[in-house]
C-alpha positions in Angstrom: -35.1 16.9 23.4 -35.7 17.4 19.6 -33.0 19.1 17.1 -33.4 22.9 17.2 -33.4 24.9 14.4 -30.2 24.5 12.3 -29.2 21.5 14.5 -32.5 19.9 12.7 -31.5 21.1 9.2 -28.1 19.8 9.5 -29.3 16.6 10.8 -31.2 16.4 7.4 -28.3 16.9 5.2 -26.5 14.4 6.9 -29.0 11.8 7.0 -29.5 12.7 3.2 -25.9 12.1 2.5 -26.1 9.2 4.8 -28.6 7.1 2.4 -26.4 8.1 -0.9 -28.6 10.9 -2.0 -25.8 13.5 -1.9 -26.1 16.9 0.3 -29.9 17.6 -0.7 -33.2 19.1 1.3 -35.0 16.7 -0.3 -34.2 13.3 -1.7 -34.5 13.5 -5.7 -33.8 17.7 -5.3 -30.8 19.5 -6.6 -27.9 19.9 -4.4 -27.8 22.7 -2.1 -24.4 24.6 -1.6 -23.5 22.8 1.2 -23.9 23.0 5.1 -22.4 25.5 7.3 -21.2 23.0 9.9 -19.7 20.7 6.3 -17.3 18.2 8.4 -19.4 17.6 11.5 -22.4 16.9 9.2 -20.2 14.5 6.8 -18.9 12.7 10.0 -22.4 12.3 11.2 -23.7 10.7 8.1 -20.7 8.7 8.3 -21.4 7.4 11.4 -24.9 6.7 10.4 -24.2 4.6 7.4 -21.6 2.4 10.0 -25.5 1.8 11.6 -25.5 4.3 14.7 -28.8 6.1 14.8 -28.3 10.0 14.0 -29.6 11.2 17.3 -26.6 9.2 18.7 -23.8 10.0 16.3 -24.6 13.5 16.9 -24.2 13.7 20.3 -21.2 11.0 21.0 -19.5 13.4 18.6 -20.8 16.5 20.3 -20.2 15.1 23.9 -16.8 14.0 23.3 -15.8 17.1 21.6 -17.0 18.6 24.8 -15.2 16.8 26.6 -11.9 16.9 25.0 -11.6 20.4 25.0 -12.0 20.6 28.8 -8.9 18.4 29.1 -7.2 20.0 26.4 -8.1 23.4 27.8 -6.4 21.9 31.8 -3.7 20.8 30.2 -2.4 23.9 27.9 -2.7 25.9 31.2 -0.8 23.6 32.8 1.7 23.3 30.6 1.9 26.1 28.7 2.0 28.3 31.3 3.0 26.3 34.3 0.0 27.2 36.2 -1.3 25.5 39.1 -3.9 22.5 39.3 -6.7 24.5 40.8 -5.9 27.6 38.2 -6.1 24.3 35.5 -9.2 23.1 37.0 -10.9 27.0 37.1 -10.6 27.0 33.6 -11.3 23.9 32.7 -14.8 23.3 35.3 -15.7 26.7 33.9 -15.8 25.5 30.5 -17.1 22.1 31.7 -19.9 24.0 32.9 -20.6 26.7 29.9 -22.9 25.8 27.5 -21.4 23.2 25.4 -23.5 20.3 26.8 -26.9 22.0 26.2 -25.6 22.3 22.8 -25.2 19.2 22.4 -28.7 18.4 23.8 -30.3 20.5 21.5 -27.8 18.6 19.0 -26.0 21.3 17.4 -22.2 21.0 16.4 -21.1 23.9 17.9 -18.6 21.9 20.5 -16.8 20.4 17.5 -15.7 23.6 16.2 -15.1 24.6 20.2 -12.8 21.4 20.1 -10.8 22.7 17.1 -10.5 26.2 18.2 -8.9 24.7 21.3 -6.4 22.7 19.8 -6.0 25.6 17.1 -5.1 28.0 19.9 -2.9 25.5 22.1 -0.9 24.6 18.7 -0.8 28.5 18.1 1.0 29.0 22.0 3.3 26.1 21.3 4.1 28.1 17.8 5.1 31.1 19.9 7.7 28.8 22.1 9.0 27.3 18.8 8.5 28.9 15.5 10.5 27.0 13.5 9.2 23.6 14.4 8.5 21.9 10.7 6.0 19.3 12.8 4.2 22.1 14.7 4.1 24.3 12.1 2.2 21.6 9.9 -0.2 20.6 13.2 -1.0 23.9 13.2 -2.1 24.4 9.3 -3.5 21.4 9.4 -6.0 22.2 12.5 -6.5 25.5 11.3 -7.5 24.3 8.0 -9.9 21.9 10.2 -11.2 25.0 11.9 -12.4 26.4 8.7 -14.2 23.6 6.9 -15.5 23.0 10.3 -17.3 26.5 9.9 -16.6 29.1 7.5 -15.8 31.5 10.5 -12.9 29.5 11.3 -10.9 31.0 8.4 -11.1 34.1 9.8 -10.3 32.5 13.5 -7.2 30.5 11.9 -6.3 33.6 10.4 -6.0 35.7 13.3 -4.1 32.5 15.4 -1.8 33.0 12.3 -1.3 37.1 12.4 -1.1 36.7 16.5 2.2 34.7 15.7 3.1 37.3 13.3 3.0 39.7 15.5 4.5 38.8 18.8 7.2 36.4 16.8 7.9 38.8 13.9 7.9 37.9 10.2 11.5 36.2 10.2 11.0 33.8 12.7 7.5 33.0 11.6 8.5 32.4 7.8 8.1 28.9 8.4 4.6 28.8 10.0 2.7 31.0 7.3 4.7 29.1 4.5 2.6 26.1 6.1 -0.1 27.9 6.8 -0.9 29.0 3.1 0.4 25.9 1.3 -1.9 24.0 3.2 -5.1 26.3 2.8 -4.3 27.0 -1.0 -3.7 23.2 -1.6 -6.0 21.0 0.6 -8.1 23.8 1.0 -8.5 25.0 -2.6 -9.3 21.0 -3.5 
């Protein structure tokens, strides 16, 4: 199966950036403004330049990512909500099932961002239990801040994680978690 469509134009970018000639169209051409999918696309050019072929970076990255959220997808139903295996496994073969793996054939890096939404929301649950965990409360900024130089749409998804808190927890107990949350995004995320 060949790249389709933006998979194919992010596969440029990264091969571009790959071979030192920054995040271009065309070797020698001006920058562009970046890629929508910026960290999937840097960690598949760095994954060509350690000598995998692109084809293959892409989807052991996409594939895994696949992968990983079905497990972490069992395992916050098991745990977070005490749920039963076949409950876990429902959830999980449903996922396993959806269409993550013909994105992956068709090469896009849509399961990445799937993979940090996941651990996103599961860090978001675990928030609810204990809002004023310093260690979760930084997990959380940090995979939120993931999220949304994954895609820019994860902003608005880490945002909403954030108000969900906000609103079942209330502002006192959550002081901690948007303290995180907004040092992180205004600091890493403004670099």
């Amino acid at each position: 199966v060949y790249p389709v469509e933006d998979a194919a134009m992010l596969m440029r970018y990264s091969q571009h950036l790959a071979q030192g000639h920054g995040i271009v169209w065309n070797v020698g051409g001006k920058p562009v403004d970046g890629a929508t999918d910026f960290l999937p696309m840097v960690l598949f050019a760095g994954l060509k330049s350690a000598g995998m072929s692109l084809e293959n970076a892409v989807h052991f990255v996409t594939i895994s990512a696949h992968v990983l959220s079905v497990v972490i997808v069992y395992l916050a139903i098991r745990e977070l909500y005490g749920s039963s295996r076949w409950v876990a496994w429902i959830s999980a073969g449903f996922l396993a099932i959806g269409p993550g793996l013909s994105l992956s054939q068709g090469y896009f890096a849509t399961p990445v961002f799937a993979l940090f939404c996941c651990v996103a929301w599961y860090l978001a649950n675990k928030l609810l239990a204990e809002p004023n965990s310093h260690t979760k409360a930084l997990m959380f900024a940090l995979a939120s801040l993931t999220l949304g130089l994954i895609r820019p749409e994860g902003v608005f998804l880490a945002v909403f994680f954030l108000l969900g808190i906000l609103c079942v927890k209330g502002w006192r107990q959550t002081r901690l978690v948007s303290v995180y949350f907004c040092a992180i995004f205004a600091f890493i995320g403004g670099l």
